[in-house]
C-alpha positions as CSV (number, residue, x, y, z in Angstrom):
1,X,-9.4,-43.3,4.8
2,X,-12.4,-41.4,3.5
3,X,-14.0,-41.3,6.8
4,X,-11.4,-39.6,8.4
5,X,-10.5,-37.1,5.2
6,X,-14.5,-36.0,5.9
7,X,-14.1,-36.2,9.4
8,X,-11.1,-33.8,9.4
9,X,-12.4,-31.6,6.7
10,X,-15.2,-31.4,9.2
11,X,-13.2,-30.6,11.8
12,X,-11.0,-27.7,9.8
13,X,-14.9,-26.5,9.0
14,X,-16.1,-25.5,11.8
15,X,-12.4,-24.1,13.7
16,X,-13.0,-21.5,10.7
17,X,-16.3,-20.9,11.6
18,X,-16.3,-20.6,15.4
19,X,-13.4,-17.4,14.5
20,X,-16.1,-16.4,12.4
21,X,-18.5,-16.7,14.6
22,X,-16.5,-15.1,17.6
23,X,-15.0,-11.7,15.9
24,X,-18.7,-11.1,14.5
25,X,-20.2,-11.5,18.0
26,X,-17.3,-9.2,19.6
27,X,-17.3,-6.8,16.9
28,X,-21.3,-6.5,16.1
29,X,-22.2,-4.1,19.4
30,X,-19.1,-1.5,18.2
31,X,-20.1,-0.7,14.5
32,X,-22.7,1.6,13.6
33,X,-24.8,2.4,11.1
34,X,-24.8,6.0,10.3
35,X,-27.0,7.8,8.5
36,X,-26.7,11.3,7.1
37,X,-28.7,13.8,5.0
38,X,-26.0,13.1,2.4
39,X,-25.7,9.5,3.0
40,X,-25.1,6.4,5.0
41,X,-22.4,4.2,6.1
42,X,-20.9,2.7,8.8
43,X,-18.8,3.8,11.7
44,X,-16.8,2.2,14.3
45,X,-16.3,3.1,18.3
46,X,-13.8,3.6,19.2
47,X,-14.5,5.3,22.7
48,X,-16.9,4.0,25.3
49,X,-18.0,7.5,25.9
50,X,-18.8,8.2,22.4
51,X,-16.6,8.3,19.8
52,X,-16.4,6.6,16.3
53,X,-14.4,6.9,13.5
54,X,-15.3,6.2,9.9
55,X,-14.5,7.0,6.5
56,X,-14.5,10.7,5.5
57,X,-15.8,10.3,2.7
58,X,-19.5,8.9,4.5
59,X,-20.1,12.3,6.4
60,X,-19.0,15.4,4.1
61,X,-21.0,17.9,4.0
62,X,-23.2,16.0,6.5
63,X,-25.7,18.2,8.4
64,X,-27.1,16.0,10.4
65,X,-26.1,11.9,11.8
66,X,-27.4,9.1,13.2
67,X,-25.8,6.2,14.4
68,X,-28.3,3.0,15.3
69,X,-26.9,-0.1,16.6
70,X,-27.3,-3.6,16.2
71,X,-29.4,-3.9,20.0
72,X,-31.8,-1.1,18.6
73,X,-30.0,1.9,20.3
74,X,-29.8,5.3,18.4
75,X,-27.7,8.5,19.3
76,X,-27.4,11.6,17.5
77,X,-24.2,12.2,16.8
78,X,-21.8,15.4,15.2
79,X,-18.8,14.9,12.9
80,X,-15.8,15.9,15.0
81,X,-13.3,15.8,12.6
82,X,-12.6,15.0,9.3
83,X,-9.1,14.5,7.1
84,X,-10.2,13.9,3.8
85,X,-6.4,13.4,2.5
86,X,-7.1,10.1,4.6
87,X,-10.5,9.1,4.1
88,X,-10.6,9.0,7.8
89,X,-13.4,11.0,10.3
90,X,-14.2,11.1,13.9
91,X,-17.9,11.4,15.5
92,X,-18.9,11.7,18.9
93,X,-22.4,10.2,19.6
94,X,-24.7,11.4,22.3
95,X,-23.7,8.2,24.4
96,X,-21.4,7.5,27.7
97,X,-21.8,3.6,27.2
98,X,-20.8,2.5,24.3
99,X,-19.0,-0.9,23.4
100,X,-15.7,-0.5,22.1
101,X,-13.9,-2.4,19.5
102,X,-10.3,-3.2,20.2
103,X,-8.0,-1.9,17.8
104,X,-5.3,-3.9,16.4
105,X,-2.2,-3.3,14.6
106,X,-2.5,-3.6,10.1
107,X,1.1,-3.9,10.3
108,X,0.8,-7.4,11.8
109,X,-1.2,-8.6,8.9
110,X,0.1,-11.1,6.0
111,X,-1.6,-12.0,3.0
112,X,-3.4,-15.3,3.4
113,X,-4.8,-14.1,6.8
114,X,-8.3,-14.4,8.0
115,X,-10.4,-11.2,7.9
116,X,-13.6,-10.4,9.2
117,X,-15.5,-7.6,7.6
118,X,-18.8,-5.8,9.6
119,X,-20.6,-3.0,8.2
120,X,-24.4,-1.8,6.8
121,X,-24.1,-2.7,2.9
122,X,-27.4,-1.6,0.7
123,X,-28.6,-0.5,4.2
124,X,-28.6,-4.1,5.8
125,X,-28.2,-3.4,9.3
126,X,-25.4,-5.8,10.9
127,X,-24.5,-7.6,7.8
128,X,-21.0,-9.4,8.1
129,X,-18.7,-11.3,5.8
130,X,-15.1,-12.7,6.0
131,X,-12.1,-13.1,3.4
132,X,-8.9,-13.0,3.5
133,X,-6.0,-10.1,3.2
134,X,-5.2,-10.3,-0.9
135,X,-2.9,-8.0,-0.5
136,X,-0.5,-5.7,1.2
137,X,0.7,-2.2,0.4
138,X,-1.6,-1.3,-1.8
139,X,-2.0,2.9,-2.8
140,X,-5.1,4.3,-2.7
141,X,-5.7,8.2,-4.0
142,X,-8.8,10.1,-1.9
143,X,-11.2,12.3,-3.5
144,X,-9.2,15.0,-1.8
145,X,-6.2,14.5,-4.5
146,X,-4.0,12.4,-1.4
147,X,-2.6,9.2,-1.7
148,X,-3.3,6.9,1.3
149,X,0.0,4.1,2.1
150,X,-0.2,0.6,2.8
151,X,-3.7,0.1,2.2
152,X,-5.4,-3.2,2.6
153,X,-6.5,-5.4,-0.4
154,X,-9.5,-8.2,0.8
155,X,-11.7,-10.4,-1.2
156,X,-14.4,-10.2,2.1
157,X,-17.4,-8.9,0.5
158,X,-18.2,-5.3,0.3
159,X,-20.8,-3.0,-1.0
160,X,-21.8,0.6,-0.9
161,X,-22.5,1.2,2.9
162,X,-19.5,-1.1,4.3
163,X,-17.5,2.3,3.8
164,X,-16.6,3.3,7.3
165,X,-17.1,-0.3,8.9
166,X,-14.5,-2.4,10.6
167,X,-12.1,-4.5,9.0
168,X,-10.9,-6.9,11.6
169,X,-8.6,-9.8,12.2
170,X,-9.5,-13.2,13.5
171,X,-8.9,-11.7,16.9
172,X,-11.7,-9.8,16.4
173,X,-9.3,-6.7,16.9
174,X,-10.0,-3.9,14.0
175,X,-6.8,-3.7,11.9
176,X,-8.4,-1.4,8.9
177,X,-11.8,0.6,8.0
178,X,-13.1,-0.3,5.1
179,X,-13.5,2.4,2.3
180,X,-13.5,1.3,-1.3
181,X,-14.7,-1.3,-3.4
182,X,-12.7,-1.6,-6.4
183,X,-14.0,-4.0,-8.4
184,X,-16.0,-8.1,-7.7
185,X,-14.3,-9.7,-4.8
186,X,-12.3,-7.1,-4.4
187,X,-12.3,-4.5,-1.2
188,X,-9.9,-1.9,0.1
189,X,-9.3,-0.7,3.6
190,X,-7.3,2.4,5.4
191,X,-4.8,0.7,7.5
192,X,-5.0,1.0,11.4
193,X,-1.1,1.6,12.2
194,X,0.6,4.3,14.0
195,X,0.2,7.3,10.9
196,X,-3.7,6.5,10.9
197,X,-3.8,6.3,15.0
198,X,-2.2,9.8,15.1
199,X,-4.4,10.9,12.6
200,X,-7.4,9.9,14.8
201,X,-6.1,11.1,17.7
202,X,-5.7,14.7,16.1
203,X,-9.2,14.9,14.7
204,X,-10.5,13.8,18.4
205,X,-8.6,16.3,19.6
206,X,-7.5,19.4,17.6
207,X,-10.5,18.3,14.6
208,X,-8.0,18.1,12.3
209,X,-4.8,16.9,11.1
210,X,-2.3,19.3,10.1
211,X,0.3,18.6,6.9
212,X,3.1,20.2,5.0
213,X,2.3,21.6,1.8
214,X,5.1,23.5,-0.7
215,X,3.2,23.6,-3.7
216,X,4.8,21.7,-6.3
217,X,3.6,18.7,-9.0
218,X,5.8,16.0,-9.6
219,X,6.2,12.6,-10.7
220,X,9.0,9.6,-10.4
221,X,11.7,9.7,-12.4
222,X,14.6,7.0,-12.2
223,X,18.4,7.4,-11.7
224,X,21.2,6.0,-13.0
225,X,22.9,3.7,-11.0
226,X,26.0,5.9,-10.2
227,X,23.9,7.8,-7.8
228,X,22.9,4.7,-5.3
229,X,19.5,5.3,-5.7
230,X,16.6,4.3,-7.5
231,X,15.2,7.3,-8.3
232,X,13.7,10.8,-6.9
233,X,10.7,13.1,-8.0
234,X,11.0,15.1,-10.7
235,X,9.2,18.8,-10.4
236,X,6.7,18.6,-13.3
237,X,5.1,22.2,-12.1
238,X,5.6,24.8,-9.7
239,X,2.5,26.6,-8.0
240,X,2.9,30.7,-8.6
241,X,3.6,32.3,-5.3
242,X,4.4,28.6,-2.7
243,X,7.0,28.4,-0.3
244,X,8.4,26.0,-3.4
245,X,8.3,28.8,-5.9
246,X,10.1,31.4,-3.3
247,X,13.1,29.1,-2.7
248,X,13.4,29.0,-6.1
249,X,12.6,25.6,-7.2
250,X,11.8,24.8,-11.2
251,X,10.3,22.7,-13.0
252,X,12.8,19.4,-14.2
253,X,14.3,19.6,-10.9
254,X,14.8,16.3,-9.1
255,X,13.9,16.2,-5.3
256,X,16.0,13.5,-3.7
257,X,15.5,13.9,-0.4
258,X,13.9,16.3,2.4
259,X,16.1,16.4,5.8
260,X,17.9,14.2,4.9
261,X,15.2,11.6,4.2
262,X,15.3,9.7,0.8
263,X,12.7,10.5,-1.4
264,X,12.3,7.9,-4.6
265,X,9.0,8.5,-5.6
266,X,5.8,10.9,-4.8
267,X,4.2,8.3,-1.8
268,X,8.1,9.4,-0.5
269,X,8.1,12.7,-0.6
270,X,3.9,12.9,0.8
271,X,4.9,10.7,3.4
272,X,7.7,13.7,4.7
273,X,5.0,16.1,4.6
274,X,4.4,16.1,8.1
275,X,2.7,18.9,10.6
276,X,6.0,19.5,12.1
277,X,7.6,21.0,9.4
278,X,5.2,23.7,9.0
279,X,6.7,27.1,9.5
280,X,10.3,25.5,9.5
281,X,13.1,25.7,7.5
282,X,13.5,22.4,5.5
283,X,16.5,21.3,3.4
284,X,15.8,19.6,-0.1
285,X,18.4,18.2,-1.8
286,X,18.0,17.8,-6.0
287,X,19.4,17.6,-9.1
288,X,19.1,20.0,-11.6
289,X,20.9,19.8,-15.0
290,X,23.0,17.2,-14.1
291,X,24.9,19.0,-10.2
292,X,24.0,18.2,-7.1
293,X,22.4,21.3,-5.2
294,X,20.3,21.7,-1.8
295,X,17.5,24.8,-1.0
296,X,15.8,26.1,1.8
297,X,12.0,25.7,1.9
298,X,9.5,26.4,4.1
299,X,6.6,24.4,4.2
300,X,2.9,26.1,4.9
301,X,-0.1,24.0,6.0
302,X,-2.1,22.4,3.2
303,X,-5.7,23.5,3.3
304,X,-8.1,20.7,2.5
């Protein structure tokens, strides 16, 4: 009975390792290390023909960037774009054949799950370690004053220098980009799902990524029950001269919902700002002193 408890533990063993072993030898050709005047970090291609994407946060301000890969290759390479609301940028090195990682879908992640994490910690070239998703949904806020949704929590190992390196699953497909470490055994990722693809796609594209911006502060505030919702955002401060300001909304109003789209907290009512509703006319519904009441905004694009 022993023998075969060994045996099987054995067996269990090295099944973890050859997923191990098999994401880190996919996924090892397609990250970068990147090195800045400001900096380094890691990056991730995305593009045979060049492009990468990392975490904003690795290239501001850079001048000047290098990405070197594993097989000894180096390419200069120039920022593209960069969303700092996101954490997310976009490089194109001087390269037509690169190896591309696939990209996977974060929304197919559970907690539990295998993870496979491949950057340039402390400089070390290559360096990969593996955890497993702690958790799901968490909210990360940017240097830029944004909160980022649904990012990934992992215990895989990370230091200063896995920030823009890829976060993959067992399939060796990228599901995040790793940009934070909060705390021992404890790492954070931006999400690869649809809002962070169209992100990319803009900054490859247009360089940027446009959002909504109407120039309030605000904060949860909860409801009682007679108004089938949980709560909405209360207006804690209204910015002199913003499209908020010129449809008249005050401070202690309650936002409940933008077009028609429920808004219970501030991730809610963020997650509405989108580039489409610049230069329109947009309907928010509130609560102020107790009635029900709807205005007419119109939303201008934030500046990062």
């Amino acid at each position: 009975m022993t023998i075969r408890l060994i045996a099987d533990e054995s067996a269990a063993l090295d099944a973890y390792s050859r997923v191990i072993v098999s994401a880190s030898e996919r996924l090892l050709p397609s990250v970068a290390h990147l090195r800045s005047d400001r900096g380094s970090g890691s990056g991730v291609v995305i593009s045979s023909d060049g492009f990468l994407v990392t975490s904003a946060h690795v290239v501001d301000r850079a001048r000047r960037v290098r990405a070197s890969f594993v097989d000894g290759s180096e390419y200069r390479a120039e920022v593209v774009g960069s969303d700092p609301f996101s954490d997310l940028a976009v490089l194109r090195a001087s390269a037509d054949a690169l190896v591309a990682a696939d990209l996977g879908d974060a929304a197919n992640l559970r907690v539990g799950q295998l993870v496979v994490a491949v950057g340039n910690p402390r400089g070390f070239e290559g360096s990969v370690t593996a955890g497993v998703v702690s958790a799901l949904g968490r909210s990360l806020p940017t240097r830029a004053g944004r909160v980022v949704d649904n990012v990934i929590q992992t215990d895989a190992a990370l230091n200063p220098g896995n920030s823009g390196g890829a976060l993959a699953d067992g399939g060796a497909r990228v599901v995040g980009i790793n940009t934070a470490v909060a705390g021992f055994g404890l790492g954070l990722a931006v999400p690869i799902n649809d809002a962070t693809r169209r992100i990319v796609g803009s900054l490859m594209t247009d360089g940027r990524y446009r959002r909504a911006w109407i120039g309030i502060a605000g904060g949860p505030r909860p409801l009682p029950p007679k108004f089938g919702r949980r709560g909405g955002v209360e207006v804690v401060e209204v910015v002199a001269d913003s499209p908020a300001a010129r449809a008249g909304l005050r401070a202690e109003d309650l936002i409940t919902a933008v077009d028609g789209v429920q808004v219970e907290d501030v991730t809610d009512l963020l997650r509405t700002m989108t580039g489409e509703l610049i230069g329109t006319r947009v309907r928010i519904d509130l609560l102020r002193e107790g009635r029900e009441l709807s205005v007419e905004v119109e939303p201008v694009e934030l500046d990062a």
